[in-house]
C-alpha positions in Angstrom: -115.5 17.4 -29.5 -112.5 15.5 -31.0 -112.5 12.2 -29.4 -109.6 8.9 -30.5 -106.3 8.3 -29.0 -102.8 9.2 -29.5 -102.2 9.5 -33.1 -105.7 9.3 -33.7 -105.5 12.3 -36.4 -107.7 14.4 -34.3 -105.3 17.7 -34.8 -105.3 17.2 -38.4 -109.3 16.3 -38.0 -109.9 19.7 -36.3 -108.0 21.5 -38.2 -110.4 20.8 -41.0 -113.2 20.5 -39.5 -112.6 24.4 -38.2 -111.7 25.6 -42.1 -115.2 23.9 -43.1 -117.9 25.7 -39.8 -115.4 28.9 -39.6 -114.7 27.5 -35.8 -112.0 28.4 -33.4 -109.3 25.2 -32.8 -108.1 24.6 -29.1 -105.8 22.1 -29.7 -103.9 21.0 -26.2 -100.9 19.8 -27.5 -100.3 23.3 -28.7 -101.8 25.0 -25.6 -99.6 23.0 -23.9 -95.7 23.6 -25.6 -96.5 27.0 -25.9 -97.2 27.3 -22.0 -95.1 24.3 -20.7 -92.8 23.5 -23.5 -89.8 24.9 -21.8 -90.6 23.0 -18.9 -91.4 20.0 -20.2 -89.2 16.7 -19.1 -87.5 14.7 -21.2 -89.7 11.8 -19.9 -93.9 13.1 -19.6 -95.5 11.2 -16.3 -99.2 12.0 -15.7 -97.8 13.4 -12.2 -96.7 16.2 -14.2 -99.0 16.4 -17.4 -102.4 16.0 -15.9 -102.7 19.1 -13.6 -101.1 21.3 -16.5 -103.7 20.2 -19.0 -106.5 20.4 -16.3 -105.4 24.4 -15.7 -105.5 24.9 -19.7 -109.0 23.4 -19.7 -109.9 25.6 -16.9 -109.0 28.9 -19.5 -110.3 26.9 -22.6 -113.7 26.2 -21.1 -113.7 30.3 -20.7 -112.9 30.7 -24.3 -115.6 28.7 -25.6 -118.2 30.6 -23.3 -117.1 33.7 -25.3 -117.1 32.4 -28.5 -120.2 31.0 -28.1 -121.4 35.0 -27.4 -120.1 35.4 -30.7 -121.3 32.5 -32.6 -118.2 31.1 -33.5 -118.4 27.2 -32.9 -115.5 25.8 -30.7 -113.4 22.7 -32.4 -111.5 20.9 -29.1 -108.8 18.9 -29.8 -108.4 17.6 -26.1 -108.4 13.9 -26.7 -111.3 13.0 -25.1 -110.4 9.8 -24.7 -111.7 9.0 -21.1 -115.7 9.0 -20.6 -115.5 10.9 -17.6 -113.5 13.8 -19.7 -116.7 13.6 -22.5 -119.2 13.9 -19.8 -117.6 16.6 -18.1 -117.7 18.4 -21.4 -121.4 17.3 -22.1 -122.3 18.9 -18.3 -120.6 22.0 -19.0 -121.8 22.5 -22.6 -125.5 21.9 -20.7 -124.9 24.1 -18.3 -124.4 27.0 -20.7 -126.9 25.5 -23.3 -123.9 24.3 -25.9 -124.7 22.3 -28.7 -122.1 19.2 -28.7 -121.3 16.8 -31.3 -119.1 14.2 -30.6 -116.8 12.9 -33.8 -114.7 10.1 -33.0 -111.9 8.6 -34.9 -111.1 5.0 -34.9 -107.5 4.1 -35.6 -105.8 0.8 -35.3 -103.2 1.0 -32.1 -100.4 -0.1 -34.8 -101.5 2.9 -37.4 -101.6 5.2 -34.5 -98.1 4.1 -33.0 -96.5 4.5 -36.6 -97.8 8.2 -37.0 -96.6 8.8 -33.2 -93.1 7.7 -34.2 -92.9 9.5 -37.7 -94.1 12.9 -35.8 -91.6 12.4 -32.9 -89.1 11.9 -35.4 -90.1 15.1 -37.2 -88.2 18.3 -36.9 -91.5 20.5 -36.7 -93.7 18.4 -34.6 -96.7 20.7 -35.4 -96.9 21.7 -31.9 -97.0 18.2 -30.7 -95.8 16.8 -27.6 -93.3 13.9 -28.3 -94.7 10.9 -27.3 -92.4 8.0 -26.1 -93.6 4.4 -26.3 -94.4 4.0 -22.4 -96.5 7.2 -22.0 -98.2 5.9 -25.7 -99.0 2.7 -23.8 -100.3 4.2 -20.4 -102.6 6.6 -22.9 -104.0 3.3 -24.4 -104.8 1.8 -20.9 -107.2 5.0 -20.0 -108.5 4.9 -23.5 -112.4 4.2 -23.5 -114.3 4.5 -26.8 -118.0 5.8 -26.7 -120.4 3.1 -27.0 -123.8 3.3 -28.4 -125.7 5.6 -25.8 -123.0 7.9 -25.8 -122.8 8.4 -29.8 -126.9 8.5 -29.7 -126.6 11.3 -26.8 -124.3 13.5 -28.6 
């Protein structure tokens, strides 16, 4: 599990993290152009995010199921930035005896915000939503790092 905010590095993060274990990426950002991308607003509200990205989790959570059968560890790039979201995944990874671990990257909110804007303003956004400045800021207001019982759990 990928866990940090927007612009965070946790696509980039995963990415190598999957070349190093021989793991399989689910990236939502990716998951969700290639499903919603036509379809997406000029302006993301959670109203229209939030049940989209709860249906790809739905299929993802299938996936890693599988790929467990096959021994292929599963790299997921879904933020993770609420504790409610991590614990979800904990239940569910205990529930079909998963191993987690939990790698969290902390970025300042300025470093983050300049990566946002230098990817929005990128041609090939490496499957990544753009991200405008008032949905970057109501992502920062649900953002809750792990504290210590949490990092010692996972």
């Amino acid at each position: 599990m990928i866990c940090g905010s927007t612009g965070a590095g946790k696509t980039t993060y995963a990415q190598a993290l999957a070349n190093e274990v021989d793991g399989f990426v689910f990236s939502i950002d990716k998951w969700m152009i290639t499903l919603f991308g036509d379809d997406t607003p000029e302006e993301l509200t959670p109203a229209w995010f939030m049940p989209r990205v709860e249906r790809c989790e739905e299929h993802i959570r299938s996936q890693i199921i599988r790929l467990a059968d096959l021994n292929v560890p599963s790299i997921l790039d879904l933020g993770f930035q609420r504790k409610d979201h991590r614990n979800s995944y904990y239940t569910f990874a205990g529930e079909h005896s998963l191993a987690v671990k939990l790698h969290v990257l902390d970025v300042p909110v300025a470093v983050r915000w300049g990566r946002v804007e230098r990817r929005n303003a990128s041609p090939d956004r490496d499957g990544s939503l753009k991200v405008s400045r008032p949905m970057f800021d109501y992502i920062e207001t649900n953002w809750e790092p792990p504290e210590q019982d949490e990092l010692a759990r996972a």
